[in-house]
Each structure stands twice: as structure tokens, then as C-alpha cells.
C-alpha positions in Angstrom: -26.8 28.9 3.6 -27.3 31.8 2.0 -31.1 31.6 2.1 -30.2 31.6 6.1 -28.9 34.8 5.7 -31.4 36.1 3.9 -34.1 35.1 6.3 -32.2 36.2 9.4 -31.9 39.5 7.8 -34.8 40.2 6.6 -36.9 38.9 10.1 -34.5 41.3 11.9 -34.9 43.8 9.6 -38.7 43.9 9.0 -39.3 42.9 12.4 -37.6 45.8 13.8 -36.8 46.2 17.9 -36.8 42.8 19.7 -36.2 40.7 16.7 -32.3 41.4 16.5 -32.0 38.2 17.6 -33.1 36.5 14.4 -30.1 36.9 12.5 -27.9 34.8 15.1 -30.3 32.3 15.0 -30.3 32.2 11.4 -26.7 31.9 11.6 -26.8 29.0 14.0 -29.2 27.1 11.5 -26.6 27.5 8.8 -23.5 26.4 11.1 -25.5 23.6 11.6 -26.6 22.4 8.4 -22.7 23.2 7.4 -21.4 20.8 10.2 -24.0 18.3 8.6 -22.6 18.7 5.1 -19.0 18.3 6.5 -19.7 15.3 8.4 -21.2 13.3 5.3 -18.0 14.5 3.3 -15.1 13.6 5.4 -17.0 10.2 7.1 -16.0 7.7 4.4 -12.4 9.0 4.5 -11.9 8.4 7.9 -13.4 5.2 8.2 -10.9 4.0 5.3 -7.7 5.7 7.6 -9.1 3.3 10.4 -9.1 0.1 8.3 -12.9 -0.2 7.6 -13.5 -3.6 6.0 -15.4 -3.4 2.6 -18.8 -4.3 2.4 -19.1 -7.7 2.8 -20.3 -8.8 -0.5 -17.1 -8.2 -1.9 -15.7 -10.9 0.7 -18.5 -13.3 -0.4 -17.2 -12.8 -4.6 -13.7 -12.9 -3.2 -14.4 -16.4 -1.5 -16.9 -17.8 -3.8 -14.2 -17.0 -6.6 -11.8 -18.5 -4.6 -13.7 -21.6 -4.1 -14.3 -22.3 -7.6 -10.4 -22.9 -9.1 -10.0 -26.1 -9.4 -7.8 -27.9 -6.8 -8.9 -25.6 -3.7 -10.4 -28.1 -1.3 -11.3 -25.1 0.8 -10.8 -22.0 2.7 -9.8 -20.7 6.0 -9.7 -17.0 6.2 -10.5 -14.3 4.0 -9.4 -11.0 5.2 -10.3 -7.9 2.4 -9.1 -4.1 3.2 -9.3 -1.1 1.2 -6.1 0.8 1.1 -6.0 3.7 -1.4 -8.3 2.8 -4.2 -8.0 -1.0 -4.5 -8.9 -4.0 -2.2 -6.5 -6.2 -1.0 -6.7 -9.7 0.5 -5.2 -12.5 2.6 -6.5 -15.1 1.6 -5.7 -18.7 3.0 -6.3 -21.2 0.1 -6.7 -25.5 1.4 -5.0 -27.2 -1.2 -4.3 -31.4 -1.3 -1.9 -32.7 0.5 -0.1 -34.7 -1.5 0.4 -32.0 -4.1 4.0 -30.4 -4.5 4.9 -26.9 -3.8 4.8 -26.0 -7.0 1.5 -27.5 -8.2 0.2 -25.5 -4.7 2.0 -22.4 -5.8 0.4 -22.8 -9.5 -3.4 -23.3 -7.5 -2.8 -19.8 -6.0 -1.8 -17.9 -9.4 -5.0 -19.4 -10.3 -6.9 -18.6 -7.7 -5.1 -14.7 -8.1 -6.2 -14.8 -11.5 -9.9 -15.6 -11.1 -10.0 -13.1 -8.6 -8.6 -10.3 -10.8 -11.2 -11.0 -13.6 -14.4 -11.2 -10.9 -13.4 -8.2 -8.9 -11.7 -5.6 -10.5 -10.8 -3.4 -8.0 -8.8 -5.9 -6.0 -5.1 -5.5 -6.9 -3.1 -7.4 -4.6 -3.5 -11.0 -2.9 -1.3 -12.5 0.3 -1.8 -16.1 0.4 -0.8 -19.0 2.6 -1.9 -22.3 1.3 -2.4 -25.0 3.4 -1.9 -28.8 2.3 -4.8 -30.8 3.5 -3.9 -35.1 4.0 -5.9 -37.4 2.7 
């Protein structure tokens, strides 16, 4: 900005009469390249105060993780958000039908703690499991 300034200056300067002007421009050119900077800055903040989905690789890891635990027969959703720092998911686990709740419940600790170690940044999981018959 300051080389703006400079140059505004010195046009008006050494130009003399008629070249007053040169200093507002070069203030204009600075306001704009200042607006620029802004922009780029706050951007990624805003998108994450509108709920921005991450990039969608992290879904895929998230899913393909998922999909890997022994005794999920499948998946139905995956929703990630970033709130803060960390991701967080709903994820909605297909697990056998004939299992109990507590073998489905145990499949979905699992599945949490596969997660954790693949993608660090995730920190919290909501899941609905659903029983799939046979």
C-alpha cells in the first residue's frame, strides 16, 4: 500500500499542475487491493458460520473407515460438519438384523474408534444404526 502512496505522490508531485489527480487514484488502487486482502482473510470464516461441508475427501475416509469394522453391512448417510476446530459426523451405520442392541451398540464404538485413529480431527460421532434382516 504504501508503494501506492509513494507513487501517487510522487506522479502528483513531479508532474505538477493537472496531475493532482494521481494521488486519489493511487489511493483507490490501494483501497482496492486492501478489499482484496480482506476478502481472502475473512472468506473461510464465514463459510464455516454458514455450515460449509468439509471437503469431500474427508467424507470418503470417514465412510470407507466406516465400512471397514467388521459387522457393518453398510451405510446410509454420512453427514460431516466443521464446528470450531474439529469435524463432526452423523453417521448411520447398517448393522445385522439379528444382532442385539448391545452387539449393535458395541459395532458403533467400533466404528467411533476406527474413525478417531484415520481422521484425527474428527471428535464427535451421532449414530443411528439400523438392523438389516436377513
Amino acid at each position: 500500500m504504501s508503494a501506492f502512496s509513494f507513487a501517487g505522490v510522487s506522479v502528483a508531485v513531479i508532474g505538477g499542475k493537472g496531475w493532482e489527480a494521481a494521488d486519489r487514484w493511487a489511493a483507490l488502487g490501494a483501497a482496492c487491493i486492501i478489499l482484496y486482502n480482506s476478502w481472502r482473510q475473512i472468506r473461510p470464516a464465514i463459510l464455516e458460520l454458514g455450515d460449509v461441508a468439509p471437503d469431500p475427501g474427508t467424507e470418503a475416509r470417514i465412510r470407507s473407515t466406516a465400512a471397514h469394522v467388521p459387522g457393518v453391512l453398510g451405510l446410509d448417510k454420512c453427514f460431516v460438519r466443521k464446528m470450531g476446530l474439529n469435524f463432526y459426523a452423523d453417521l448411520h451405520i447398517v448393522v445385522n438384523g439379528e444382532l442385539c442392541v448391545r452387539d449393535g451398540h458395541h459395532i458403533a464404538h467400533q466404528v467411533d474408534d476406527e474413525i478417531l485413529k484415520a481422521c484425527p480431527k474428527s471428535r464427535k460421532f451421532w449414530y443411528t444404526w439400523n438392523r438389516k434382516k436377513n
